[in-house]
C-alpha positions as CSV (number, residue, x, y, z in Angstrom):
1,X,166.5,-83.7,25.0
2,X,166.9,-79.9,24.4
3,X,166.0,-77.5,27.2
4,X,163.3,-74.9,26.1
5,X,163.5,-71.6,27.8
6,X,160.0,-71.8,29.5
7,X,158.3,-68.3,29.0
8,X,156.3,-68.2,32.4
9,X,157.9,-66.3,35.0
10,X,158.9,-67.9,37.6
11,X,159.5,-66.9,41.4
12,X,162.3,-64.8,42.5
13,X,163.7,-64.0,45.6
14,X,162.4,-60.7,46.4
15,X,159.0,-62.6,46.9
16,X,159.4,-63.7,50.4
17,X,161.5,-60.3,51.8
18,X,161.6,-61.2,56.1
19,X,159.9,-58.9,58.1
20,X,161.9,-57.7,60.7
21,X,160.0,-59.8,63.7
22,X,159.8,-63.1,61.4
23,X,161.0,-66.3,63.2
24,X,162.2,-69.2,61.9
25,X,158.6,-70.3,63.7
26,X,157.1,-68.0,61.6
27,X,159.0,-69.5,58.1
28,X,158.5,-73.0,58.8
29,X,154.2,-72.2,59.1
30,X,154.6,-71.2,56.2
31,X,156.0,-73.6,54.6
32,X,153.9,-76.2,55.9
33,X,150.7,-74.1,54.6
34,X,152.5,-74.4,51.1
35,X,153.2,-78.5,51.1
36,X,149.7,-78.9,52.4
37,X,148.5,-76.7,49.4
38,X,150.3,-78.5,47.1
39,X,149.2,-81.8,48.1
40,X,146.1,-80.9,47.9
41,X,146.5,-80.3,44.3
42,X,148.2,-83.5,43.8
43,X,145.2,-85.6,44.8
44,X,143.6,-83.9,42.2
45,X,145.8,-86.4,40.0
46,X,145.6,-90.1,40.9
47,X,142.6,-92.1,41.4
48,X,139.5,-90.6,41.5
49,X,140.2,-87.5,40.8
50,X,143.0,-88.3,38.4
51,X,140.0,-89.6,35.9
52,X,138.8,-86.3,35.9
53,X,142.1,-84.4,36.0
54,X,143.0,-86.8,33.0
55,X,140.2,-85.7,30.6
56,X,141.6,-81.7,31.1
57,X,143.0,-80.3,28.1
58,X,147.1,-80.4,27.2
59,X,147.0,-76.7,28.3
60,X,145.0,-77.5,31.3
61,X,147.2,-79.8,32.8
62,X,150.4,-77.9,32.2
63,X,148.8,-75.0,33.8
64,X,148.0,-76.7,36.6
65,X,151.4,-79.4,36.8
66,X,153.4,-75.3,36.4
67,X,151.3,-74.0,39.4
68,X,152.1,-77.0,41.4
69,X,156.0,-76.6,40.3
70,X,155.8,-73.1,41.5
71,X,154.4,-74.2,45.4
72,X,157.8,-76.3,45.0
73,X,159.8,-73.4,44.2
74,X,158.2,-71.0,47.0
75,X,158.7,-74.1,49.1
76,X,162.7,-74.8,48.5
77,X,162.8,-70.4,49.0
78,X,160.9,-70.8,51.9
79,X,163.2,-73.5,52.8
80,X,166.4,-71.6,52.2
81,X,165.4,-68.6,53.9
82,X,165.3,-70.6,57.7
83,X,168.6,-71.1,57.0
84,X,169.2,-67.4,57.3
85,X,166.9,-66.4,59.8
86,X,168.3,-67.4,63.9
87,X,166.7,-69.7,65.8
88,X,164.7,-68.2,67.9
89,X,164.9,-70.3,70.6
90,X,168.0,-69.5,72.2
């Protein structure tokens, strides 16, 4: 299979620039807001709401299988950046 360049932007790192008084704390709520979004949205496509998330349009449901690939992206950033940030619980 041939990779097509995917015209959407994507995220970048300059999106999540630390504040000087972020914690690691601070990073991992974040984080956990995002995963809880995203599952959210993935309920939306088995079951139940799958049915209705099934009869969506092509465009639809890339649209919304791209938004939930761009919570994973902010997530793995958001996960990167506690790397760089020390604990603060020394």
């Amino acid at each position: 299979m041939t990779a097509i360049a995917d015209p959407r932007p994507s995220i970048n790192s300059s999106v999540y620039d630390l504040s000087p008084g972020a914690t690691s704390t601070d990073v991992r709520e974040l984080l956990e807001v995002k995963l809880m979004h995203l599952e959210a949205m993935l309920v939306m496509t088995w079951g139940v709401g799958g049915e209705a998330f099934r009869k969506q349009s092509a465009a639809v449901q890339d649209g919304f299988m791209w938004s939930c690939h761009a919570i994973v992206e902010e997530c793995r950033e958001l996960a990167n950046l506690t790397g760089l940030l020390v604990d603060d619980r020394q």
